[in-house]
Kinemage of the C-alpha trace (Angstrom):
@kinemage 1
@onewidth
@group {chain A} dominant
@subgroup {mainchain}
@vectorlist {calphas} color= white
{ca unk a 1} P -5.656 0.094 -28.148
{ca unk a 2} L -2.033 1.655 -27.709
{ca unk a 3} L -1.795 4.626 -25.316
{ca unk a 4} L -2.087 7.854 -26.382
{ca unk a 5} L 1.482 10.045 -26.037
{ca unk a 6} L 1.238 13.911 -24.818
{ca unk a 7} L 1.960 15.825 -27.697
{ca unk a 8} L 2.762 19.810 -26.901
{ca unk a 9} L 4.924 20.128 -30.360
{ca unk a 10} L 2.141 22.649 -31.243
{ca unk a 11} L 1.734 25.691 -29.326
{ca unk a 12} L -1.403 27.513 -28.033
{ca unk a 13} L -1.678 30.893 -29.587
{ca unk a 14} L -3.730 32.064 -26.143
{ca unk a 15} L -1.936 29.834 -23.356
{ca unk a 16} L 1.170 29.770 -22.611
{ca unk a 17} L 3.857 27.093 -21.795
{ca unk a 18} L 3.943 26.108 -18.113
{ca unk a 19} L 7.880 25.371 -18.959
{ca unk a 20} L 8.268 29.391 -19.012
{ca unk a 21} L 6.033 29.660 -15.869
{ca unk a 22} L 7.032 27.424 -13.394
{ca unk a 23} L 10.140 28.161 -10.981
{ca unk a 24} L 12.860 25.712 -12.723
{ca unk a 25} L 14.623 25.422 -9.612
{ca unk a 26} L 11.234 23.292 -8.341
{ca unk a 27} L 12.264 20.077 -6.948
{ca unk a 28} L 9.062 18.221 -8.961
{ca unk a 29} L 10.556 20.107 -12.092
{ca unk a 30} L 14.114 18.692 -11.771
{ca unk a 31} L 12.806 15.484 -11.011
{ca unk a 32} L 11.009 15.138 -13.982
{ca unk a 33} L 14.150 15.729 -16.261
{ca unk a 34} L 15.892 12.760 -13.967
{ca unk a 35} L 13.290 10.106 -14.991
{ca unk a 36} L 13.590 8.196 -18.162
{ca unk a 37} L 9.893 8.359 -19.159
{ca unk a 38} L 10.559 6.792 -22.801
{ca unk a 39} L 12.338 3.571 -21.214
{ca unk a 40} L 8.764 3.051 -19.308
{ca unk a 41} L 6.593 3.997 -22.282
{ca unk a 42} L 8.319 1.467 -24.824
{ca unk a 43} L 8.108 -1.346 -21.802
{ca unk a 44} L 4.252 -0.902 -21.088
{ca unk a 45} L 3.387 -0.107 -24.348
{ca unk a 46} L 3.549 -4.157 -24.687
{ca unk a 47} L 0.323 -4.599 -22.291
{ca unk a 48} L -1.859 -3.294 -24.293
{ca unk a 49} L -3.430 -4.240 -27.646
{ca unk a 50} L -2.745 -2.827 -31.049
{ca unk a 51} L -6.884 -2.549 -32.653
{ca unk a 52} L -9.326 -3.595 -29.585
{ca unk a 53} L -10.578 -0.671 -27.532
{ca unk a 54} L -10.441 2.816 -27.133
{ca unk a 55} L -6.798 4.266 -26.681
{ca unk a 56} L -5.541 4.206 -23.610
{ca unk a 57} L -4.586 7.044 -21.280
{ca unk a 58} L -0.633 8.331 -21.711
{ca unk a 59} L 1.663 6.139 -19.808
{ca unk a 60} L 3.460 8.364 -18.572
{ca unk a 61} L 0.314 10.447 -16.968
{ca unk a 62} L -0.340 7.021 -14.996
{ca unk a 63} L 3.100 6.278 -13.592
{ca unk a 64} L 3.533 9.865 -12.874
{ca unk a 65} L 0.235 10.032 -10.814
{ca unk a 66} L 1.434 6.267 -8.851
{ca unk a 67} L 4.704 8.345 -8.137
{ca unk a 68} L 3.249 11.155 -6.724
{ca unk a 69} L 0.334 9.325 -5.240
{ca unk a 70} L 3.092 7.510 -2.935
{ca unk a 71} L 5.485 9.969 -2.640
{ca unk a 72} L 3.277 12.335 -0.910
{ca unk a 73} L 0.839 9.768 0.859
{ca unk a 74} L -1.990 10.634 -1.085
{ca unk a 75} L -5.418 8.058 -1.936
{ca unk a 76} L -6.527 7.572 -5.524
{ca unk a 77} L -8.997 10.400 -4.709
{ca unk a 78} L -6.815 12.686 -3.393
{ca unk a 79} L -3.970 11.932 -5.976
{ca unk a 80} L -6.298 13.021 -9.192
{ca unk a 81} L -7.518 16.051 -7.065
{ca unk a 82} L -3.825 17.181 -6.271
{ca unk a 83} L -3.208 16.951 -9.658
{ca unk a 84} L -5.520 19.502 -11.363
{ca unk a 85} L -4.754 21.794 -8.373
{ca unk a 86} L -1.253 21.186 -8.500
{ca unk a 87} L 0.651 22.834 -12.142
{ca unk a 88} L 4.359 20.970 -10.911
{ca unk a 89} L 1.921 17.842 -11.074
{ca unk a 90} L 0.923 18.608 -14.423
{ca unk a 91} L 4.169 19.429 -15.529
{ca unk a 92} L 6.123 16.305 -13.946
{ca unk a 93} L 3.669 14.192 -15.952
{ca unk a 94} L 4.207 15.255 -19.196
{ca unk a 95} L 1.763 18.180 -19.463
{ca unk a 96} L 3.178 21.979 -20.874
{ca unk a 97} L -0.150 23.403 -20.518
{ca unk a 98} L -2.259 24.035 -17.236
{ca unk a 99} L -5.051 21.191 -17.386
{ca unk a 100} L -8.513 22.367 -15.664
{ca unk a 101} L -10.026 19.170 -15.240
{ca unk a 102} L -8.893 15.676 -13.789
{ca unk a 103} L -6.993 13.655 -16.357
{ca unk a 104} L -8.775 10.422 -15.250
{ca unk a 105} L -11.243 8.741 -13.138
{ca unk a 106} L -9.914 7.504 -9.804
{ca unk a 107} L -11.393 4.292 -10.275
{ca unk a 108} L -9.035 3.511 -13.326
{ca unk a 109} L -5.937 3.949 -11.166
{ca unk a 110} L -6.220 0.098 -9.431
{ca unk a 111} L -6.945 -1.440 -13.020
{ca unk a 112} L -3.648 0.199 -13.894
{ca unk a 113} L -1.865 -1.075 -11.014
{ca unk a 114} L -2.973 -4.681 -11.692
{ca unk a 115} L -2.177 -4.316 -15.580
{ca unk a 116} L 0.898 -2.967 -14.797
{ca unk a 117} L 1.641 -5.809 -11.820
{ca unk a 118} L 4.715 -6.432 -9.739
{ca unk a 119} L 6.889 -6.532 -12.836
{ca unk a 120} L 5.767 -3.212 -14.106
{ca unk a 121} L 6.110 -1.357 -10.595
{ca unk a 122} L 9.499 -3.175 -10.254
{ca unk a 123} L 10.675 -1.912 -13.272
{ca unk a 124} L 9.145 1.627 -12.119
{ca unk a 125} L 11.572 1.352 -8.943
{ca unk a 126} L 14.453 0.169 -10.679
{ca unk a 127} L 13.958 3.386 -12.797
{ca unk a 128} L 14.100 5.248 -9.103
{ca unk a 129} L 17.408 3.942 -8.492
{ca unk a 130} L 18.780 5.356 -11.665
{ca unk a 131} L 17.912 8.615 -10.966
{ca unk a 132} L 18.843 8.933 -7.592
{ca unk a 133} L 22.319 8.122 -8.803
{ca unk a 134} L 21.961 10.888 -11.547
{ca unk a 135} L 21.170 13.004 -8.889
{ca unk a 136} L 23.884 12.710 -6.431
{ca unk a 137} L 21.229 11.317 -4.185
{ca unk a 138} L 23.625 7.395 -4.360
{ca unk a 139} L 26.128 6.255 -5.539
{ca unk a 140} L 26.922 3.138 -7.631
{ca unk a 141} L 29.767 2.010 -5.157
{ca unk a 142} L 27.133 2.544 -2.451
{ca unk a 143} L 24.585 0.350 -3.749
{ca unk a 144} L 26.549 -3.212 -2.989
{ca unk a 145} L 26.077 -2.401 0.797
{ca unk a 146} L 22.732 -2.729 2.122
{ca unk a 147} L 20.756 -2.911 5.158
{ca unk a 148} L 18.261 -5.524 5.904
{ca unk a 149} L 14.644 -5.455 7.875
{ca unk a 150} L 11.280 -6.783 7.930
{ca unk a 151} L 8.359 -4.651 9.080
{ca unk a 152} L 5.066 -5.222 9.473
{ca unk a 153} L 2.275 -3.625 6.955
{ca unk a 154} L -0.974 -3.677 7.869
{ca unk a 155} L -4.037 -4.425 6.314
{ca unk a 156} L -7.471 -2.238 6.515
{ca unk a 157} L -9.222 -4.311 8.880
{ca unk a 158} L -10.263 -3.487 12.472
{ca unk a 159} L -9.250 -5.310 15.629
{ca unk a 160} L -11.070 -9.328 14.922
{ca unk a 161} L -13.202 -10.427 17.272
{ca unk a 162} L -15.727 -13.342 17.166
{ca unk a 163} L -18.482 -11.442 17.362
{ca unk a 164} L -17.117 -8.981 14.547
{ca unk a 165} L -16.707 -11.762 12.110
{ca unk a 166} L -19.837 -13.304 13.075
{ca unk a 167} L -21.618 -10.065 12.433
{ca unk a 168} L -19.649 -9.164 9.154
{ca unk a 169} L -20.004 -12.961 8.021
{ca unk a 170} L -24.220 -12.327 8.272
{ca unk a 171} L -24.234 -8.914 6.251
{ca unk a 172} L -21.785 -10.487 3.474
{ca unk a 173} L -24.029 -13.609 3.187
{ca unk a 174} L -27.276 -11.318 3.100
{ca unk a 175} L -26.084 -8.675 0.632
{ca unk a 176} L -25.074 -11.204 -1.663
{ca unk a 177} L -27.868 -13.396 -1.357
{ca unk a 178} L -30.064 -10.200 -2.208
{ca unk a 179} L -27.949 -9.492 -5.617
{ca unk a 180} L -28.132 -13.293 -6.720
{ca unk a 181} L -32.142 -12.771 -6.118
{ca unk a 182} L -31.899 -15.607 -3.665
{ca unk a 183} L -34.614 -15.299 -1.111
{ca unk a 184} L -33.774 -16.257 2.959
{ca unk a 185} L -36.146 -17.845 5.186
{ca unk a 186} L -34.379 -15.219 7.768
{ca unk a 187} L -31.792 -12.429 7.199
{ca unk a 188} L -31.303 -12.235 10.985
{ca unk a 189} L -30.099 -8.672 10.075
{ca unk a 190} L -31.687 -6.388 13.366
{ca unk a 191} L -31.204 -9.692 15.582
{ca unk a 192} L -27.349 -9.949 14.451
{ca unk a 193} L -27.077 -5.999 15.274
{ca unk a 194} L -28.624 -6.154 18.270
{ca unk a 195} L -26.573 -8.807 19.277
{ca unk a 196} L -23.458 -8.389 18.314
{ca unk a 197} L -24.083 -4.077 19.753
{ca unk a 198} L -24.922 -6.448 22.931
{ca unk a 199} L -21.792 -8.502 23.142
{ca unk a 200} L -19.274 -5.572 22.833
{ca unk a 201} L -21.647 -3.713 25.954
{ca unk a 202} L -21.147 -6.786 28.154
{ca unk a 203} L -17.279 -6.956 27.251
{ca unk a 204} L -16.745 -3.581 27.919
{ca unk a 205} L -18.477 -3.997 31.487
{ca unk a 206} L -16.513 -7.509 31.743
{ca unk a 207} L -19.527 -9.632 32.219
{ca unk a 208} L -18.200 -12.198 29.864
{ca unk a 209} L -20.484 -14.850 30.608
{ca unk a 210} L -23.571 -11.985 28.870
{ca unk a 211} L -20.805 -11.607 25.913
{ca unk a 212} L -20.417 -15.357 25.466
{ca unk a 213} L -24.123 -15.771 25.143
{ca unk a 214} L -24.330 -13.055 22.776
{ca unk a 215} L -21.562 -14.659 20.823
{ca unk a 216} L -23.450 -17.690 20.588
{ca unk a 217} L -26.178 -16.157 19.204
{ca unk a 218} L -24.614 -14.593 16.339
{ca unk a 219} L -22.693 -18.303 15.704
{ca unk a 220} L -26.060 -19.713 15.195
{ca unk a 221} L -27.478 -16.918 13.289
{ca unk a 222} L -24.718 -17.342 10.661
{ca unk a 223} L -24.888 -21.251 10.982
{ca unk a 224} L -28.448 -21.109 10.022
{ca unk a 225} L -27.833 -18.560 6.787
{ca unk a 226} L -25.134 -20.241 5.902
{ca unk a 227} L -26.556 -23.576 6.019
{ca unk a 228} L -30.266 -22.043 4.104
{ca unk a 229} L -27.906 -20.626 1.016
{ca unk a 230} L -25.827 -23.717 0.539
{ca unk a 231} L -29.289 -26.171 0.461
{ca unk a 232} L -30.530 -23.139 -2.306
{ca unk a 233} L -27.634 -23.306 -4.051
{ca unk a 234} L -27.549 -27.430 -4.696
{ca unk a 235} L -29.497 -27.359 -8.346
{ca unk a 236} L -27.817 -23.619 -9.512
{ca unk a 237} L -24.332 -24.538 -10.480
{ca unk a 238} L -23.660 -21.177 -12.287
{ca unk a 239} L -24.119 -19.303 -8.638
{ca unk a 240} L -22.699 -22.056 -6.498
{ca unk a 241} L -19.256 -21.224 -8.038
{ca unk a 242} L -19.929 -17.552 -6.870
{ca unk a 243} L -20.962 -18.372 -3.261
{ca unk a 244} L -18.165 -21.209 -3.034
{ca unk a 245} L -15.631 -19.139 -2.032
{ca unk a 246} L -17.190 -17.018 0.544
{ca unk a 247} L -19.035 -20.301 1.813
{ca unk a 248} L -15.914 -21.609 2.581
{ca unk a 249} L -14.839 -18.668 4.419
{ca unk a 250} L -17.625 -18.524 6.284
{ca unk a 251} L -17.292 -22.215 7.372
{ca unk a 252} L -13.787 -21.401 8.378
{ca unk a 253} L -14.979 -19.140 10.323
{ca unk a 254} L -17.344 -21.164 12.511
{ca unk a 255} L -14.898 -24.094 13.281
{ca unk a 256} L -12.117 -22.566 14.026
{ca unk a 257} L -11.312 -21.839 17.940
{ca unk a 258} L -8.835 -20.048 20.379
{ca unk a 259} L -6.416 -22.672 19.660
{ca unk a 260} L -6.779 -22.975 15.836
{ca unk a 261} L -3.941 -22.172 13.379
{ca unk a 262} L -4.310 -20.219 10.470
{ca unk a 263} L -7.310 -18.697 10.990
{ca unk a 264} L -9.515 -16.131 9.495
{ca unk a 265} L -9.086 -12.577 10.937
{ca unk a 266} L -11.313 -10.623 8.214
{ca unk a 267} L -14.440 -11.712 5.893
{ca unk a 268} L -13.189 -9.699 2.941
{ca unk a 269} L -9.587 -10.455 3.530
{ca unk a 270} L -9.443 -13.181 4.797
{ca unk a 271} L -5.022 -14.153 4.115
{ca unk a 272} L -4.316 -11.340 6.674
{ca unk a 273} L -2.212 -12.911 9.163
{ca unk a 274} L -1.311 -12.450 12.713
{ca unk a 275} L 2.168 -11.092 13.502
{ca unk a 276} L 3.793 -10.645 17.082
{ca unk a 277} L 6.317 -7.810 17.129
{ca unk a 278} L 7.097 -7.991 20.604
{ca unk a 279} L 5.798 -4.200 20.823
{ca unk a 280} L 4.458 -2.892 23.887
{ca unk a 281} L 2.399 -0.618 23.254
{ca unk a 282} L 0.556 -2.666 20.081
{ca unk a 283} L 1.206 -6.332 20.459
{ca unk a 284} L -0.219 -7.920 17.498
{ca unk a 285} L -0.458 -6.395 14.049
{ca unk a 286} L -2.842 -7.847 11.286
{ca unk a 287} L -0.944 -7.746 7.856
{ca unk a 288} L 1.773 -9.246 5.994
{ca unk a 289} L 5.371 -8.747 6.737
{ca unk a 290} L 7.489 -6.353 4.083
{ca unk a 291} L 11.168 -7.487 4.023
{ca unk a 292} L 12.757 -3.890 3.060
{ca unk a 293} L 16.745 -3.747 1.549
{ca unk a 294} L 18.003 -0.413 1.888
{ca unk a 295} L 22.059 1.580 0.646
{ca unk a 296} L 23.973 1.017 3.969
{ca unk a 297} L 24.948 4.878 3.469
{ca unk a 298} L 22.109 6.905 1.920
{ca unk a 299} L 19.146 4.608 2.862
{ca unk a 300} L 18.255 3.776 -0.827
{ca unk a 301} L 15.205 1.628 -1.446
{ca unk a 302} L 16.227 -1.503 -3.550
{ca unk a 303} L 13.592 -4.028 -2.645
{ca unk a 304} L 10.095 -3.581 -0.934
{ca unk a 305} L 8.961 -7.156 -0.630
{ca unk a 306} L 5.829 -8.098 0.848
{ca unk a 307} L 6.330 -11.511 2.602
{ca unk a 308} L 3.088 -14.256 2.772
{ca unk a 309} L 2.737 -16.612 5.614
{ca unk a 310} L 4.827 -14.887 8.263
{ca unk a 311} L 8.235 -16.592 7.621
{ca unk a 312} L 11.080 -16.421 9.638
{ca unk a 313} L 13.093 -13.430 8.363
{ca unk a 314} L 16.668 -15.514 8.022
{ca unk a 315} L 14.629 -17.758 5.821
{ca unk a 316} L 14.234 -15.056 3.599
{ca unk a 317} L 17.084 -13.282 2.948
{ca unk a 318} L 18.993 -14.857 0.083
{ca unk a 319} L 15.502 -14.380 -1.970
{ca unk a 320} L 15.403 -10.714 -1.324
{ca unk a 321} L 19.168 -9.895 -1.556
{ca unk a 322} L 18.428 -11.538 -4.889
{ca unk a 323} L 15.600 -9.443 -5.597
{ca unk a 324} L 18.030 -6.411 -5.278
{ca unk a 325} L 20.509 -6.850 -6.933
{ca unk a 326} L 18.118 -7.727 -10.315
{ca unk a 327} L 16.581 -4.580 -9.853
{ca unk a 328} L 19.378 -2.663 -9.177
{ca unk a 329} L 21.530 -4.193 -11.268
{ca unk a 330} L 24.415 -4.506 -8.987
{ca unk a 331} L 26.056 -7.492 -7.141
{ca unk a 332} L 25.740 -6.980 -2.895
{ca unk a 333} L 28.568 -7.855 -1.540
{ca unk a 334} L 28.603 -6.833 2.416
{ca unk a 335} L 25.258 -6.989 4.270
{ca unk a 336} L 24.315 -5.767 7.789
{ca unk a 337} L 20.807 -7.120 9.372
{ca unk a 338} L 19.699 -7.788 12.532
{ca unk a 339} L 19.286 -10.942 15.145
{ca unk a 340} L 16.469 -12.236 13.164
{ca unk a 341} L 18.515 -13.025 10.546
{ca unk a 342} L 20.777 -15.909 11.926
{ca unk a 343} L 20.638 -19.105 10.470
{ca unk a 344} L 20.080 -17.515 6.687
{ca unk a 345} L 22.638 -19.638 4.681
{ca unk a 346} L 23.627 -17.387 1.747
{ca unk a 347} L 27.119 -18.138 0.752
{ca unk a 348} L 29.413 -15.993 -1.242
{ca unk a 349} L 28.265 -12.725 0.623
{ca unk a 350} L 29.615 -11.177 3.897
{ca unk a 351} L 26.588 -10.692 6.591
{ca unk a 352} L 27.201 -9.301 9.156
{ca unk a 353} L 24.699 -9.841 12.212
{ca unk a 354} L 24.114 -6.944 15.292
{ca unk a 355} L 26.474 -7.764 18.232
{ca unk a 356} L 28.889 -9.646 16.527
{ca unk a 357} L 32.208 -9.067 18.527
{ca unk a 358} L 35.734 -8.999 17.746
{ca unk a 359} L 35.659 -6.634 14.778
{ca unk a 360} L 37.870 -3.252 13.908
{ca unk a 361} L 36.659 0.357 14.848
{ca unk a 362} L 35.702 0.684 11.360
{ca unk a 363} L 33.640 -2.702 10.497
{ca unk a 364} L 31.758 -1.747 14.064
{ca unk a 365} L 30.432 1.767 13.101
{ca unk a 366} L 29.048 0.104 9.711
{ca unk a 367} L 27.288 -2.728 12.319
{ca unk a 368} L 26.018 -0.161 14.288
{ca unk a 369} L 24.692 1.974 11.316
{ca unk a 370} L 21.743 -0.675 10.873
{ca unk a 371} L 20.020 0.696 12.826
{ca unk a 372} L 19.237 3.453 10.639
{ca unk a 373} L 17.018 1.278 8.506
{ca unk a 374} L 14.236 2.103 11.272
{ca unk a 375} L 14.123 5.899 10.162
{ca unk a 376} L 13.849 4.844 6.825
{ca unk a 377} L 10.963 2.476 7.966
{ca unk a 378} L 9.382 5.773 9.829
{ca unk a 379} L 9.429 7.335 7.198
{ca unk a 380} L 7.513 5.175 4.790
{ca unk a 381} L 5.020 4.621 6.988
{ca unk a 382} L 4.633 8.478 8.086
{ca unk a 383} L 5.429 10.164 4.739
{ca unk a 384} L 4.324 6.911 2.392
{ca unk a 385} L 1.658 3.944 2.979
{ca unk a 386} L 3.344 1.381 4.476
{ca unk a 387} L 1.924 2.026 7.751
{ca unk a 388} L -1.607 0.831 6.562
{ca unk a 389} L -2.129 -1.236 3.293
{ca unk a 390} L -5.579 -0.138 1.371
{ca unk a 391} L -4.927 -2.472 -1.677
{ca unk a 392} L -6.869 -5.674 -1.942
{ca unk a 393} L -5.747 -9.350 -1.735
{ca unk a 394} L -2.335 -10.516 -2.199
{ca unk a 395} L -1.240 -8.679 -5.112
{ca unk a 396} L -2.454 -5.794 -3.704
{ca unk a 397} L 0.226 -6.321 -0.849
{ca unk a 398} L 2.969 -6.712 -3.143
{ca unk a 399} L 1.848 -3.785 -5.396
{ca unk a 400} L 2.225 -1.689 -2.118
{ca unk a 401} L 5.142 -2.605 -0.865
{ca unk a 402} L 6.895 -1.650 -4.022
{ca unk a 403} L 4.915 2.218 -4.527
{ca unk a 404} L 6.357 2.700 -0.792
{ca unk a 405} L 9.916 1.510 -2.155
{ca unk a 406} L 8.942 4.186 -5.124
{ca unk a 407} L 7.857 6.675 -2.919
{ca unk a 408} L 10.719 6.684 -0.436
{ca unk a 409} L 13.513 6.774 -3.206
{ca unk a 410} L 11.648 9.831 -5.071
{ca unk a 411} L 11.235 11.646 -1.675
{ca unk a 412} L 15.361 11.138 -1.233
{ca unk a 413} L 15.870 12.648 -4.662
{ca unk a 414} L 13.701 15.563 -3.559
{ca unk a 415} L 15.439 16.024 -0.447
{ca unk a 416} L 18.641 16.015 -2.461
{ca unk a 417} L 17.563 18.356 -5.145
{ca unk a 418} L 16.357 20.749 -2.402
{ca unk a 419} L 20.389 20.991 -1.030
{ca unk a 420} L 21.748 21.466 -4.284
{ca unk a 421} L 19.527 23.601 -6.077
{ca unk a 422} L 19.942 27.317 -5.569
{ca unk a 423} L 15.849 28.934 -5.085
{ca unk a 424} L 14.798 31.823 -7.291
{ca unk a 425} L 13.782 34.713 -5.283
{ca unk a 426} L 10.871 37.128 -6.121
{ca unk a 427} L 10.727 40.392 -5.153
């Protein structure tokens, strides 16, 4: 069914009003009067169903929990306990009276995200933008300037190794097995442990030729359960389409070799890819690349893109810079990006690339402003999520990259609120 709305017309004759309580001057309860919460209610409102199901939580108790979830860094858990310890939290989502317990169950918060999907949180940042320019924080000039970058974001896997996926490949073909009620001639679960324990000892101690053999022991171990499930699987076409997927995964897995392109870094995500930074002190990250499109002058976020396949980043820029300017509503007309971007072909747009020479005092300050895109990137990753993606699959990379877009743009608006607004002092 619909949503319900928060409805405080009524007041409590023995609570009162956390609008007389709180310090106005708050930066959480300014920024809730900046937000156009009706323009996201009457969009979402759409998604859901008029007579089937219980009513749905308030709208605006869900996008106010993503905001805050991102803007202060915080995990699904962590959000919903923040938020009935928290009264600005309660406030900034709609609430005039102190809540004592949690508004929902943290487990609801990813079904939201994917019912909401990339349009939804889109339309969530483009709200973002708005207020930032209600709040002095940008300026509509400002926004046909931008900056340009790619990053990497990184998935939650560890560091792959053979022997890891190996390993991994064996529990995920046992546990499953065991909830289909298929029965093994061999789990091979204490002899994959014990091996694979085995083959990170010998690494460590660089006997690789011990590591190799331990290796090739866990290879045949998954061969061998692999190979028993598919044969079990040949007259039960209802749970062959379950195991398919993973099955071919797993096969992956044991053809490909050092050489091998596109290959499989992680068992339960297995379109992470492997990107080459050229950083010293970490020279691969396992991810997706972000392609981020920030106000040349206040570091506004206009586009958070997450970026499948690894593609060159000149490839890629007429798609984003389109991106933008839908969201933002405003037509880019100078943009400033680094080497990576030569070659882009997007016409009708100045670019301008880092060490291009011959150019006035004035154009070669803006050129060497790009560079502050990499604070901005800091930031996300120290203050946001970007550094380390928890969402699942592909959507779940886009879905992030955009809350980090969110999540910057509100944490700008704070910061601007904070210079502007006098405090209240209490003596």
């Amino acid at each position: 069914m619909k949503p319900i709305k928060i409805n405080h017309a009524q007041g409590h004759l023995f609570q009162q009003r956390l609008s007389t309580q709180l310090n106005p001057s708050n930066e959480l309860f300014q920024l809730s009067k900046l937000i156009d919460w009706d323009s996201y209610e009457k969009e979402f409102a759409s998604l859901f169903s008029e007579k089937i199901g219980s009513p749905a939580k308030p709208i605006r108790l869900i996008v106010g929990i993503l905001m805050l979830q991102h803007m202060y860094g915080r995990s699904d858990e962590g959000a919903v306990e923040m938020w009935v310890e928290h009264p600005y939290w309660q406030f900034f989502c709609g609430y005039d009276y102190l809540q004592w317990e949690i508004p929902i169950d943290p487990s609801s918060l990813p079904r939201w995200r994917k019912r909401l999907g990339i349009d939804g949180m889109e339309k969530i940042l483009q709200g973002t933008i708005q207020a930032a320019i209600k709040a002095g924080a940008a300026s509509t000039k400002s926004l046909s300037r931008v900056i340009v970058d790619t990053t990497v974001m990184e998935k939650n896997v560890t560091f792959p190794t053979d022997a890891k996926l190996y390993h991994n490949g064996i529990k995920t073909l046992v546990r499953m097995a065991k909830n289909n009620n298929i029965t093994l001639r061999q789990t091979y679960t204490f002899l994959s442990k014990r091996a694979s324990k085995k083959s990170a000892q010998y690494a460590h101690a660089r006997q690789m030729k011990r590591a190799q053999k331990e290796r090739n022991k866990l290879r045949t171990y998954l061969g061998r359960v692999s190979r028993d499930i598919t044969a079990q699987l040949e007259d039960r076409p209802v749970l062959k389409s379950i195991f398919e997927p993973v099955l071919e995964i797993i096969n992956k897995v044991l053809e490909q070799k050092r050489e091998s392109k596109n290959k499989v870094y992680s068992i339960h995500e297995p379109h992470v890819e492997c990107i080459s930074k050229g950083k010293s002190h970490k020279k691969y990250e396992f991810g997706c690349k972000v392609s981020l499109v920030v106000t040349h002058k206040e570091g506004l976020a206009l586009s958070t893109k997450a970026l499948q396949g690894n593609p060159y980043d000149g490839h890629t820029l007429a798609n984003v810079i389109n991106d933008s300017e839908r969201i933002s509503g405003t037509q880019i007309s100078e943009i400033f990006a680094d080497k990576g971007y030569r070659g882009h072909a997007v016409q009708g747009k100045e670019v301008y690339i880092s060490g291009k020479r011959n150019v006035n005092a004035s154009l070669r300050r803006h050129i060497n402003r790009r560079q502050a895109i990499e604070a901005n990137i800091s930031h996300m990753k120290s203050e946001g999520k970007l550094e380390r993606n928890f969402l699942r699959g592909r959507l779940g990379d886009a879905l992030n990259a955009i809350l980090c877009g969110i999540g910057h743009n509100l944490r700008l608006i704070k910061r601007k609120i904070e210079s502007y607004v006098p405090q209240l002092c209490y003596h």
